[in-house]
TORKOL-4160 file (C-alpha; in steps of 0.2 Angstrom, whole numbers, padded with zeros to 4 digits, m for minus):
37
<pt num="1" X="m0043" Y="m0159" Z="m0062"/>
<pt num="2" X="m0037" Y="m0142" Z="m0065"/>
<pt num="3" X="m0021" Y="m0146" Z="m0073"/>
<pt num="4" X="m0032" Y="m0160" Z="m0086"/>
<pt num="5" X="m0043" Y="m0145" Z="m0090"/>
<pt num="6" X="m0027" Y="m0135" Z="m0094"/>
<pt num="7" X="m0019" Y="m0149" Z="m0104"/>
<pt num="8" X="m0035" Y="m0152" Z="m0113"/>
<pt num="9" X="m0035" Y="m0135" Z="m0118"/>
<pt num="10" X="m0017" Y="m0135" Z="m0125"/>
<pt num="11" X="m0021" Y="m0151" Z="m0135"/>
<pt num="12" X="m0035" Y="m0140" Z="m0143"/>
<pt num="13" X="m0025" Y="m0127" Z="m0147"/>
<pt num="14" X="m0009" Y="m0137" Z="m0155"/>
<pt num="15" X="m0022" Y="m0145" Z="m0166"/>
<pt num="16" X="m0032" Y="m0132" Z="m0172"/>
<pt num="17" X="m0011" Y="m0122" Z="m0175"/>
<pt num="18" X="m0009" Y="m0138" Z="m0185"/>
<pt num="19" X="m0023" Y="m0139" Z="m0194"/>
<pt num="20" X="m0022" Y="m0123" Z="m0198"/>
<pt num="21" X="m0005" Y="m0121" Z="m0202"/>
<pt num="22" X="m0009" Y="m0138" Z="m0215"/>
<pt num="23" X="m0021" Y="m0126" Z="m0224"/>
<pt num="24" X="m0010" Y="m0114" Z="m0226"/>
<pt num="25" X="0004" Y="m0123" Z="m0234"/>
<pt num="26" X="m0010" Y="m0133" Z="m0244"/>
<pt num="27" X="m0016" Y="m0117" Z="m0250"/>
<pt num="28" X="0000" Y="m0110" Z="m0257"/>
<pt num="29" X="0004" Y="m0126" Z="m0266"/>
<pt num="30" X="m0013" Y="m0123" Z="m0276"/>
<pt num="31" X="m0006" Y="m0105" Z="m0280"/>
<pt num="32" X="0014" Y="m0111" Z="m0283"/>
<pt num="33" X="0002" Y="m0124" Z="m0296"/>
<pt num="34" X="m0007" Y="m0111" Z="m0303"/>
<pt num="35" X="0006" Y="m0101" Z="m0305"/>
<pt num="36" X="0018" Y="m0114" Z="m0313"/>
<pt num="37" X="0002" Y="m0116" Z="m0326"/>
């Protein structure tokens, strides 16, 4: 039970990193874009 609640966790984390990180680059397209402009 231990171990699921550890992995569970990591799965949480590695998502939310991901997420993130898809932010991120969506965010300095828009400013490449605008820049480009």
């Amino acid at each position: 039970i231990f171990g699921w609640l550890i992995l569970g966790e990591e799965i949480q984390v590695r998502s939310i990193v991901g997420s993130a990180l898809i932010l991120v680059g969506v965010y300095l397209v828009n400013l490449q874009a605008r820049r480009r402009r």
